[in-house]
C-alpha positions as CSV (number, residue, x, y, z in Angstrom):
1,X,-60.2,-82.9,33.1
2,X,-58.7,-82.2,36.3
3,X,-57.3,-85.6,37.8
4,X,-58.4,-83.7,41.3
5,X,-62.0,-82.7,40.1
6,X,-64.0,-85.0,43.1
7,X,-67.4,-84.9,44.0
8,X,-67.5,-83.5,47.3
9,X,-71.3,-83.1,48.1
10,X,-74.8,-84.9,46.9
11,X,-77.8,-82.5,46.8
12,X,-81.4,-83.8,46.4
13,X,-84.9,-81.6,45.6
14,X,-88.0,-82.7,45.6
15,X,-89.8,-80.4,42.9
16,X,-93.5,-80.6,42.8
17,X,-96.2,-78.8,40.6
18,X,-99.9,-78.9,40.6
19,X,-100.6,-79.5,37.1
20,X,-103.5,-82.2,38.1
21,X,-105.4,-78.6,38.6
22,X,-105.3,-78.3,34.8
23,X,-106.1,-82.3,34.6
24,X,-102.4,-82.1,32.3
25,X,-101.0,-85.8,31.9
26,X,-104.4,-87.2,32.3
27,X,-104.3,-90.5,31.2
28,X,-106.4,-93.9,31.9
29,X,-104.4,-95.5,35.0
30,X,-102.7,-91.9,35.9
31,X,-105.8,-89.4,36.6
32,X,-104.4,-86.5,38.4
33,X,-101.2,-86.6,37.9
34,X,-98.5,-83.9,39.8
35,X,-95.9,-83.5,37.6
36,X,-92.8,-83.7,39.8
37,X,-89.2,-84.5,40.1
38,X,-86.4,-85.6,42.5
39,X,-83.5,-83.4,41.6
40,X,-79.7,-83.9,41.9
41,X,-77.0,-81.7,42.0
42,X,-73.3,-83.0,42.7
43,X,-71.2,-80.7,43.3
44,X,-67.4,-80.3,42.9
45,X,-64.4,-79.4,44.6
46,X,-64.1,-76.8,42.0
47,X,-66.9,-74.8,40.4
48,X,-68.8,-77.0,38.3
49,X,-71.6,-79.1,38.9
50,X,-73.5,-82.1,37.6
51,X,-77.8,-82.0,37.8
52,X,-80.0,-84.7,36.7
53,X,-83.4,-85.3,37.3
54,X,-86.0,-88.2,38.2
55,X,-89.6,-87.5,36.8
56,X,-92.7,-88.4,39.1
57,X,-96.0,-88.0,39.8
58,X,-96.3,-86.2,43.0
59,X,-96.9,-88.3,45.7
60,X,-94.0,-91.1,46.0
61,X,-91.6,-88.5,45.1
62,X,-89.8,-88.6,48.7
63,X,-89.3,-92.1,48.6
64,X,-87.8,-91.6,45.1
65,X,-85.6,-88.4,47.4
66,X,-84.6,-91.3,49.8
67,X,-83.4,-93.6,47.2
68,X,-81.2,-91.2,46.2
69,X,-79.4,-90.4,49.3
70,X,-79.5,-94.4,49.9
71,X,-76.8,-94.4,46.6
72,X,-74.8,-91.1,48.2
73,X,-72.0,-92.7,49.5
74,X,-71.4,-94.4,46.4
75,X,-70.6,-91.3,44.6
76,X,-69.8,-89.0,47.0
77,X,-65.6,-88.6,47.6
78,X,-64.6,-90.2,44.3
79,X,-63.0,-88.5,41.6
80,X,-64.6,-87.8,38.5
81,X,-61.8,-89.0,36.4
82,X,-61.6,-92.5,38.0
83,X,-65.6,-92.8,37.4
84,X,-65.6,-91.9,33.6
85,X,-62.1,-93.8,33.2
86,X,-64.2,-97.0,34.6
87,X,-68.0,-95.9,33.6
88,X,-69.2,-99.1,33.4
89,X,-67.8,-101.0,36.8
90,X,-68.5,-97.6,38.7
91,X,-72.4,-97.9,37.5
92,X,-72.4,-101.8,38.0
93,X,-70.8,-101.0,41.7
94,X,-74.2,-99.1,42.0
95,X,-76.7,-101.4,40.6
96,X,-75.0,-104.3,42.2
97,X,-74.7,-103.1,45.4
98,X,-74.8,-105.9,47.7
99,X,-77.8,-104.8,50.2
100,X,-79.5,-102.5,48.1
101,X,-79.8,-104.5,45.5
102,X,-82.5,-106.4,47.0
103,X,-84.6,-103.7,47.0
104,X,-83.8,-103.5,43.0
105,X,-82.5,-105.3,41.5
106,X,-82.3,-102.9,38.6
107,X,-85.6,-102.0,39.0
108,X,-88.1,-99.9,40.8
109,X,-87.0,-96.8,43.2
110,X,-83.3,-98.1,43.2
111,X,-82.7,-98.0,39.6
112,X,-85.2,-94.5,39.1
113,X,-82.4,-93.0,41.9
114,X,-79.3,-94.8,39.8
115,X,-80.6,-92.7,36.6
116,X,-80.4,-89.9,38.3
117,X,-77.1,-89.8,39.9
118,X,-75.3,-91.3,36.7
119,X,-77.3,-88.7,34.4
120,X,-75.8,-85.9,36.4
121,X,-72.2,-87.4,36.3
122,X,-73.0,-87.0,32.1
123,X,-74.2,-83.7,32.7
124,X,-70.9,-82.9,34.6
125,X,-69.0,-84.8,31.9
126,X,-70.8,-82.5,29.0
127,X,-69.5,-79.5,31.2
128,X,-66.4,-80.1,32.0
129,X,-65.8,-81.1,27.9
130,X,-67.7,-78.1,26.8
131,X,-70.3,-79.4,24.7
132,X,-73.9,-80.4,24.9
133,X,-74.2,-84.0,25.8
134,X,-75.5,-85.2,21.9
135,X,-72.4,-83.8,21.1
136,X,-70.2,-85.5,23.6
137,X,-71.5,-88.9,23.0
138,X,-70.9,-88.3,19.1
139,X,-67.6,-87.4,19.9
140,X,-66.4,-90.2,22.0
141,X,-64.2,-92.4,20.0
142,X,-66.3,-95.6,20.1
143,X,-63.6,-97.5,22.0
144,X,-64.5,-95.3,25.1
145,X,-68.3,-95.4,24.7
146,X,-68.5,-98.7,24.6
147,X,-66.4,-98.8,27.4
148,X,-69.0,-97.0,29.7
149,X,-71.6,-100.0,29.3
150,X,-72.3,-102.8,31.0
151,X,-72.9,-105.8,29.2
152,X,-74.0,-108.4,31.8
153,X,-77.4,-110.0,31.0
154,X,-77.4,-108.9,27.5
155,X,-73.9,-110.1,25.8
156,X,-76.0,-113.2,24.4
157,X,-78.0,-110.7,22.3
158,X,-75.2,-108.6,21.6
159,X,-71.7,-108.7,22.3
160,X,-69.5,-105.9,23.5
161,X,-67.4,-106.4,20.0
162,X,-70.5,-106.1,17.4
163,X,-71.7,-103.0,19.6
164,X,-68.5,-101.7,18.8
165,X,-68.6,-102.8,15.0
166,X,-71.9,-100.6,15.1
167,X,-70.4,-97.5,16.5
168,X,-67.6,-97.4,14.0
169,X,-69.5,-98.0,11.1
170,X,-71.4,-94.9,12.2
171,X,-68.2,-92.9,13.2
172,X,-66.8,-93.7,9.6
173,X,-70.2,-93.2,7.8
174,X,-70.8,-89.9,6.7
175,X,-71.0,-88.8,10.0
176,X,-70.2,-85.4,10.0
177,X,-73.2,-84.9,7.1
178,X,-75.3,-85.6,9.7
179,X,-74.4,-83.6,12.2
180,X,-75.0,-81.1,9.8
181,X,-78.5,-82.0,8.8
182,X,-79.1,-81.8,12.5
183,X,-78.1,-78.8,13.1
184,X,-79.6,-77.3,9.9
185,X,-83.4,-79.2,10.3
186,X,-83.6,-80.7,13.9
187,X,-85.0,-83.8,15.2
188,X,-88.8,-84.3,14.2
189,X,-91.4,-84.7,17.0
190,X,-95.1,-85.8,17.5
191,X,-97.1,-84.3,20.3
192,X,-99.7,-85.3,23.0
193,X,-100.5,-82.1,23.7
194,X,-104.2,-82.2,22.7
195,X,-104.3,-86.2,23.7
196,X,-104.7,-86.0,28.0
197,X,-107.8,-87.2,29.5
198,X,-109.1,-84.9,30.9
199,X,-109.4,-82.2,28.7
200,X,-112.9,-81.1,27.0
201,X,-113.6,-81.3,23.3
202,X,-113.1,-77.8,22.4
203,X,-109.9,-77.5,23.7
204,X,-109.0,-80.9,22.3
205,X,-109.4,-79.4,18.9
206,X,-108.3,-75.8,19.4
207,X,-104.8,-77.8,20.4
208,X,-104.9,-80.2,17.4
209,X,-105.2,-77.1,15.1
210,X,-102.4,-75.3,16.8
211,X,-99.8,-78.1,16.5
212,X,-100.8,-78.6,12.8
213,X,-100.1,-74.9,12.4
214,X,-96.9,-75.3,13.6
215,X,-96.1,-78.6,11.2
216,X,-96.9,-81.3,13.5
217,X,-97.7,-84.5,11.3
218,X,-97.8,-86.8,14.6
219,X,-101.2,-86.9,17.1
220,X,-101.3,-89.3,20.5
221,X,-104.2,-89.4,23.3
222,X,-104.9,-91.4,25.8
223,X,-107.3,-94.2,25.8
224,X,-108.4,-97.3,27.5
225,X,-111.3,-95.9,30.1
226,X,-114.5,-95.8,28.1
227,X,-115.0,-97.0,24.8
228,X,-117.3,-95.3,23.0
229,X,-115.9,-92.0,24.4
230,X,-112.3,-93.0,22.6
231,X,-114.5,-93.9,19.5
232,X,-115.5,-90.2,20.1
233,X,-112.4,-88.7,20.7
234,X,-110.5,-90.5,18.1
235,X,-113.0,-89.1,15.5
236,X,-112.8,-86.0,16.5
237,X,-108.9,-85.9,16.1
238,X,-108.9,-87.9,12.5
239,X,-111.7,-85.1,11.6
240,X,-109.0,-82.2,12.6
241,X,-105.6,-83.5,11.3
242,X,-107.3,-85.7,8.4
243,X,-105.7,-89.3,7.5
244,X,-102.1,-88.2,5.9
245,X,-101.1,-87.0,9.5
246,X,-100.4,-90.1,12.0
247,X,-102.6,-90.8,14.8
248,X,-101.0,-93.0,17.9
249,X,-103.4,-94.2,20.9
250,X,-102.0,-94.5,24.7
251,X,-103.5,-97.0,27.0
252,X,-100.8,-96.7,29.9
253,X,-101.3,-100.1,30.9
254,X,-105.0,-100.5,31.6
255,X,-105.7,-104.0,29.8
256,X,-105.3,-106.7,30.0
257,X,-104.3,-108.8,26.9
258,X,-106.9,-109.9,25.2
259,X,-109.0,-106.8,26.4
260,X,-106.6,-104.7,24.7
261,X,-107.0,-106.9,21.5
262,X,-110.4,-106.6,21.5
263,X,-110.7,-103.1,22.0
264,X,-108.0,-101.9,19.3
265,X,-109.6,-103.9,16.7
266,X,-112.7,-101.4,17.5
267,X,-110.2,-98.5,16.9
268,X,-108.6,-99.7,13.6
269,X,-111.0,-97.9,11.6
270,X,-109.2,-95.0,12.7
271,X,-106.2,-96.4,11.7
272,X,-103.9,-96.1,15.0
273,X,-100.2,-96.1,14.2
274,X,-99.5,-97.9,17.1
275,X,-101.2,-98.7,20.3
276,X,-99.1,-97.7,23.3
277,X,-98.2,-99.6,26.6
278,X,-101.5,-102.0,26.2
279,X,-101.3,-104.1,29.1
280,X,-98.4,-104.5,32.0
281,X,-95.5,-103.0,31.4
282,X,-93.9,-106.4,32.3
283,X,-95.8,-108.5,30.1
284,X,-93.1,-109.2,27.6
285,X,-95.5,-112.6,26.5
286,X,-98.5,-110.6,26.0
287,X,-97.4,-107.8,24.3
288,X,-96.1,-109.9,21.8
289,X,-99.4,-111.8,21.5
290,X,-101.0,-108.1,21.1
291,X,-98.8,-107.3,18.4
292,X,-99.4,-110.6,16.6
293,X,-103.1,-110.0,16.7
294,X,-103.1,-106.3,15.6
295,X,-100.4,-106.8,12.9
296,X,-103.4,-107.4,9.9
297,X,-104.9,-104.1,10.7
298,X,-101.5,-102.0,10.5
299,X,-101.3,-101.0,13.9
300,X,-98.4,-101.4,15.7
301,X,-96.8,-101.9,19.2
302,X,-95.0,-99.0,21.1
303,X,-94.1,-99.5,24.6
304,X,-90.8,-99.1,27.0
305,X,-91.6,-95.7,28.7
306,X,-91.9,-97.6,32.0
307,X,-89.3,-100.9,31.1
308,X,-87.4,-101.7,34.0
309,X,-83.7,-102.7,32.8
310,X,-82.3,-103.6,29.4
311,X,-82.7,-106.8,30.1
312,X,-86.3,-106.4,29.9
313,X,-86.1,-104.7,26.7
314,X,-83.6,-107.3,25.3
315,X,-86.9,-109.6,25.3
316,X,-89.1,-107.4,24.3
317,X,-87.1,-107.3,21.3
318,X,-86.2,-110.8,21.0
319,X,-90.0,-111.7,21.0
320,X,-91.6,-108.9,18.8
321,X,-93.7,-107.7,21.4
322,X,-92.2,-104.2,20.5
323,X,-92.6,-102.6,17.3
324,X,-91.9,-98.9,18.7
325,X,-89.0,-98.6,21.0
326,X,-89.8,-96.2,24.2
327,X,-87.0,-95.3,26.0
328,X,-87.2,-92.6,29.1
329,X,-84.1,-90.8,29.7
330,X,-84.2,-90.3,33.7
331,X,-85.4,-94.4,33.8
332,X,-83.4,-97.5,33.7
333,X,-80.2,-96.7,34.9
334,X,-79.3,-93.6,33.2
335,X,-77.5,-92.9,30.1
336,X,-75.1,-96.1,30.4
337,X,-78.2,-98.3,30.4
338,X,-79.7,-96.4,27.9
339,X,-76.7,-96.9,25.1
340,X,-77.2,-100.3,25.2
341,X,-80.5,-100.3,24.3
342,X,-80.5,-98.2,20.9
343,X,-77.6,-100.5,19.7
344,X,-80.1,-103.4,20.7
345,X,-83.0,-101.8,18.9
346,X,-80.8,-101.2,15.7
347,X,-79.5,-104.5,15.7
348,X,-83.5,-106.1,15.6
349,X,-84.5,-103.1,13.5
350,X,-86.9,-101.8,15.8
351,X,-87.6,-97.9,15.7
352,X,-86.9,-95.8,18.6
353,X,-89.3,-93.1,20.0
354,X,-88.5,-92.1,22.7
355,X,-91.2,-91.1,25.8
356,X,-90.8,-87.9,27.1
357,X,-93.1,-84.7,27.8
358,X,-92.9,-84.8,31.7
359,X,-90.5,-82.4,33.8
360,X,-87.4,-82.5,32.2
361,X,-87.8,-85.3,29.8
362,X,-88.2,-83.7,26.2
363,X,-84.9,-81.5,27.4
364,X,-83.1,-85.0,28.0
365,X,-84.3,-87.2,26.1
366,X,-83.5,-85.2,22.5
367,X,-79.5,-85.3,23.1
368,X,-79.9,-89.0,23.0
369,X,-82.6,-89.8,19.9
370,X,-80.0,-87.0,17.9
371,X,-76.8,-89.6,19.1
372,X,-78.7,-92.2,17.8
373,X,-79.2,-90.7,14.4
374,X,-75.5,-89.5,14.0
375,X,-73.9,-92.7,15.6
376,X,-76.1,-95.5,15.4
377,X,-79.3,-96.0,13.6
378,X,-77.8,-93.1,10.5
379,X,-81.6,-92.4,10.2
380,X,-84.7,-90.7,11.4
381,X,-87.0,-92.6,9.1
382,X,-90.1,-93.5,10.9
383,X,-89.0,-92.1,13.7
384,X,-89.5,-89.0,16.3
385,X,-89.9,-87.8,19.8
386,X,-92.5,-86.8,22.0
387,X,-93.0,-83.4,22.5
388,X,-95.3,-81.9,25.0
389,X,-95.7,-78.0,25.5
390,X,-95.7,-77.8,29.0
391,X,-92.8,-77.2,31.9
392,X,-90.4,-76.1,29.9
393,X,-90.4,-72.5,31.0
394,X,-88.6,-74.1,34.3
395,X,-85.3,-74.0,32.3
396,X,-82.4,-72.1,31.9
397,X,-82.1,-74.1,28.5
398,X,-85.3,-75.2,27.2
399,X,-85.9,-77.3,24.1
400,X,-86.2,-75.4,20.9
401,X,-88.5,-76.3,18.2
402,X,-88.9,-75.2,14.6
403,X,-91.3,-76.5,12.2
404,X,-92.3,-79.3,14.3
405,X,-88.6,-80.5,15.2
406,X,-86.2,-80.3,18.0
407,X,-83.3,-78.0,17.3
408,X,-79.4,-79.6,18.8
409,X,-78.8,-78.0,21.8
410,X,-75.7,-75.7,21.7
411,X,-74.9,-75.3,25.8
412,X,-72.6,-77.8,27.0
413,X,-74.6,-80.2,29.3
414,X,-77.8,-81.8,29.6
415,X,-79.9,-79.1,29.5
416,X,-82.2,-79.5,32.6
417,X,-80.4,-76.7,34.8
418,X,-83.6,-75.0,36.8
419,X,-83.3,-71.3,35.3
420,X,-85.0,-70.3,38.6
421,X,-82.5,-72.4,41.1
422,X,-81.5,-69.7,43.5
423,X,-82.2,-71.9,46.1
424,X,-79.0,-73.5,47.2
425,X,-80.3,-76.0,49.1
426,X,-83.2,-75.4,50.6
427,X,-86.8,-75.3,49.6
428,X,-89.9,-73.0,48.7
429,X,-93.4,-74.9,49.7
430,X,-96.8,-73.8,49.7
431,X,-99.8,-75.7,50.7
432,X,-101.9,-76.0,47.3
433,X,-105.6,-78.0,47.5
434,X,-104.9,-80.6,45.7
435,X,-105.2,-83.5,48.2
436,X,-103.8,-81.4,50.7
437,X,-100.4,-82.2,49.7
438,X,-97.5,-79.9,50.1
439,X,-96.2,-79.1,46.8
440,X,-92.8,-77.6,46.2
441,X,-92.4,-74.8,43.6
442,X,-90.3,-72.3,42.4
């Protein structure tokens, strides 16, 4: 790595497509959804260039845009060796800034515009070393990863030296078998493809018997807006992939807690895996309280997709209110943030599987559930990643899948460089009807 390598300029998109027309991420609390994204490119003094990505819904995306240039000068004129030399002060020096952080902290737009700068410094990283980021982060002697986290708020769950006891025992572990058994069977997914909202019984079905044709032993939809139409809709999916394959239900946050008891007791005779993001995303006491309630029928907890900070999750974990560990890749602060919460998890045992399916997020999130598996947890037992067919043709590197699994990437970086980004800098937009909102496209 060049010790003059800077980052000389701070570009931000905002990327917005009309998929509420095809009702695609329909969901309970999220009813037309726009999938969208702020996008960031920093370039370089030389030619190389980090991108990162924060996922939306559409409207709210420009204040997500102004977040982003809110954190430029933070970035901006530093050299990219002093940031990765001191990965974890430089990210603390942006989530502890001493104005915006009141506006955080660690939390909300701030921290969503945080994610996205620091994922495009690991993108730039993964580039500059020549490998895909899974690859990079298996790599990384575990003295230097570690020393990319922040451990503030959390070092009374786990301290920076047992995180580092972790990481060796995994980099002296048969590690190299694994990385092998990656790269020969992939990473195995579930989908939600045939789970949104929105979408009519027929089609429902025709996409549960297309994902089971393609090995697909994992089924999620949405629930949580009428209950006898989810008694309907759950029927009709058990009657499709039968009871060996797993079923998950999604309630993205609609109840509250002892509505969300009530109603997954009348959906444990479809025998749920686990009931997703049941009530506030905040709730740490009453997801617990929900998992304590459910745990005699078998179903468990999953939630995280929309956690704030790891502090958050710490107590999730602490308190059992999380059976299922959700992680987002482009949420939180970014990868830093993100590392500590797997070694969290696989201290308390807790299984990650990891949200994605949005613009961006299956191509991100895979290069950190595959680090997990070489590095930390040594296992994929019980666990697997969203996969949703849908946006993926917006990338020069899409995710590959093969008998129901995500292949490693082999391109060295994060693999969400827009294959259609001729733009430099400026912006397509066309007027589309959904609520009149100008929507940018490639």
């Amino acid at each position: 790595m060049s010790s003059e390598l800077m980052i000389e300029k701070l570009l931000v998109h905002d990327l917005r497509f009309p998929t509420s027309l095809s009702h695609d991420g329909s969901d309970a609390m999220h009813t037309d959804p726009d999938y969208s994204c702020a996008y960031v490119e920093l370039h370089t003094n030389q030619d190389v260039k980090g991108c990162s990505l924060a996922f939306t819904l559409g409207q709210g995306t420009e204040v997500v845009v102004s977040g982003i240039k809110a954190l430029e000068g933070l970035v901006v004129g530093r050299k990219t060796r002093d940031i990765f030399e001191d990965f974890a002060n430089f990210w603390k020096s942006m989530t502890s800034h001493s104005q915006l952080r009141w506006i955080g902290p660690e939390k909300g737009v701030i921290h969503l515009a945080t994610a996205a700068i620091v994922n495009a410094l690991w993108d730039l990283w993964a580039k500059l070393e020549g490998k895909p980021l899974w690859r990079l982060l298996v790599e990384i002697p575990p003295e230097v990863l570690i020393s990319t986290i922040d451990f503030t708020y959390i070092s009374d769950v786990l301290s920076k030296d047992e995180a580092l006891a972790m990481l060796k025992v995994g980099d002296n572990d048969q590690k190299e078998v694994r990385v092998q058994e990656l790269l020969k069977s992939g990473y195995p997914a579930y989908t939600t493809q045939a789970g949104w909202l929105g979408y009519s019984a027929e089609k429902r079905k025709d996409l549960c018997l297309k994902f089971l044709k393609k090995g697909f032993k994992g089924f999620k939809i949405k629930v949580g807006q009428d209950l006898e139409d989810d008694k309907a809709r759950c029927q009709q999916v058990r009657d499709v992939i039968g009871y060996d394959n797993d079923l998950m239900v999604d309630a993205n946050q609609k109840w509250d807690v002892p509505e969300a008891i009530a109603w997954m007791k009348e959906l444990a005779v479809f025998k749920p895996l686990w009931i997703e993001e049941p009530t506030s995303p905040d709730d740490i006491i009453g997801h617990s309280k929900i998992a304590q309630e459910l745990k005699a029928y078998g179903i468990g907890v999953a939630t995280g997709e929309m956690c704030a900070n790891r502090v958050m999750f710490k107590q999730f974990l602490q308190s059992g209110g999380m059976d299922f560990c959700q992680i987002d890749a482009c949420r939180i602060g970014g990868v830093n943030e993100l590392l500590s919460i797997y070694l969290m998890a696989n201290k308390f045992r807790v299984k990650v599987c990891p949200h994605a399916g949005g613009i961006g997020l299956c191509e991100m999130v895979q290069h950190l559930q595959m680090w997990d598996y070489v590095s930390v947890s040594r296992t994929m037992d019980g666990r697997s990643i969203e996969y949703v067919d849908q946006q993926h043709e917006h990338f020069k590197h899409p995710v590959v899948m093969q008998n129901a699994c995500y292949l490693p990437p082999q391109v060295s970086h994060l693999s969400i460089l827009f294959r259609y980004w001729s733009m430099r800098g400026t912006q397509k937009k066309i007027t589309t009807p959904v609520k009149n909102q100008k929507m940018n496209i490639f």
